[in-house]
C-alpha positions as CSV (number, residue, x, y, z in Angstrom):
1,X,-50.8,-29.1,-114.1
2,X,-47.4,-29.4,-115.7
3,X,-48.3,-32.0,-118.4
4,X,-51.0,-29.8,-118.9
5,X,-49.0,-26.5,-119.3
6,X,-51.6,-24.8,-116.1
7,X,-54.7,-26.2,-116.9
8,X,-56.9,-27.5,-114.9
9,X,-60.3,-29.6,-114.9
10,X,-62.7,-28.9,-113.4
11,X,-63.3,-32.1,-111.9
12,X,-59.5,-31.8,-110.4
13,X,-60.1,-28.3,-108.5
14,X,-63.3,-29.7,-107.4
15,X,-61.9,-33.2,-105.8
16,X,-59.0,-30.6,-103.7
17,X,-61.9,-28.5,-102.9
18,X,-63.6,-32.2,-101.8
19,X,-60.4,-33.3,-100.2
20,X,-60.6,-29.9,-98.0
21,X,-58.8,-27.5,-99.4
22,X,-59.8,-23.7,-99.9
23,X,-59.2,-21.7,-102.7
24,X,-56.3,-19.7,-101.1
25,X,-54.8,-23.1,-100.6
26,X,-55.4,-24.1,-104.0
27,X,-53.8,-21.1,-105.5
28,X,-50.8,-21.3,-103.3
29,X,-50.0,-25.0,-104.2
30,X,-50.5,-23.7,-108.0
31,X,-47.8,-21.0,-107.0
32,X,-45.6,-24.0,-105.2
33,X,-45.7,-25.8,-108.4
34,X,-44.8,-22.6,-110.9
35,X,-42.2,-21.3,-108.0
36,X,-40.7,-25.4,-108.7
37,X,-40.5,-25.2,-112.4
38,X,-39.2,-22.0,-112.4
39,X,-36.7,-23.0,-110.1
40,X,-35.4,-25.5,-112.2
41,X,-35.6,-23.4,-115.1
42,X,-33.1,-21.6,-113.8
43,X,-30.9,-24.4,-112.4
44,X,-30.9,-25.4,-115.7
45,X,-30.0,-22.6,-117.7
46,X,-27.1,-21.3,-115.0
47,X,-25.7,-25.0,-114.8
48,X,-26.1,-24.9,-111.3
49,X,-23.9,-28.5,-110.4
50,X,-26.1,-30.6,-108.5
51,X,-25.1,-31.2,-105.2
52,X,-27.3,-34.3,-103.8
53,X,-27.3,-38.0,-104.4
54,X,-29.1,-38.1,-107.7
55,X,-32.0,-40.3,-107.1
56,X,-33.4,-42.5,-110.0
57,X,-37.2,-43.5,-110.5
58,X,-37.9,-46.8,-111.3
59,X,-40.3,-47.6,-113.9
């Protein structure tokens, strides 16, 4: 959804629909996932100082 600036397939709402979940629940993990990138949005425009180990992916 974030790669894809909010868009969805099709095929993806209808696999979490498969996978049990109901449209309220859809729409709040879409809200979970704006409320997150706004939430660093922020973070990163104040220059909040991170507080936390840093934690590295490996490729």
């Amino acid at each position: 959804m974030v790669r894809d600036r909010g868009t969805v397939a099709d095929e993806q709402l209808a696999a979490a629909r498969c996978a049990g979940l109901s449209d309220g629940q859809i729409v709040e993990v879409i809200a979970h996932v704006a409320l997150n990138v706004f939430t660093n949005y922020l973070a990163t425009a104040a220059r909040v100082d991170i507080d936390w180990p840093l934690v590295r992916h490996a490729d």
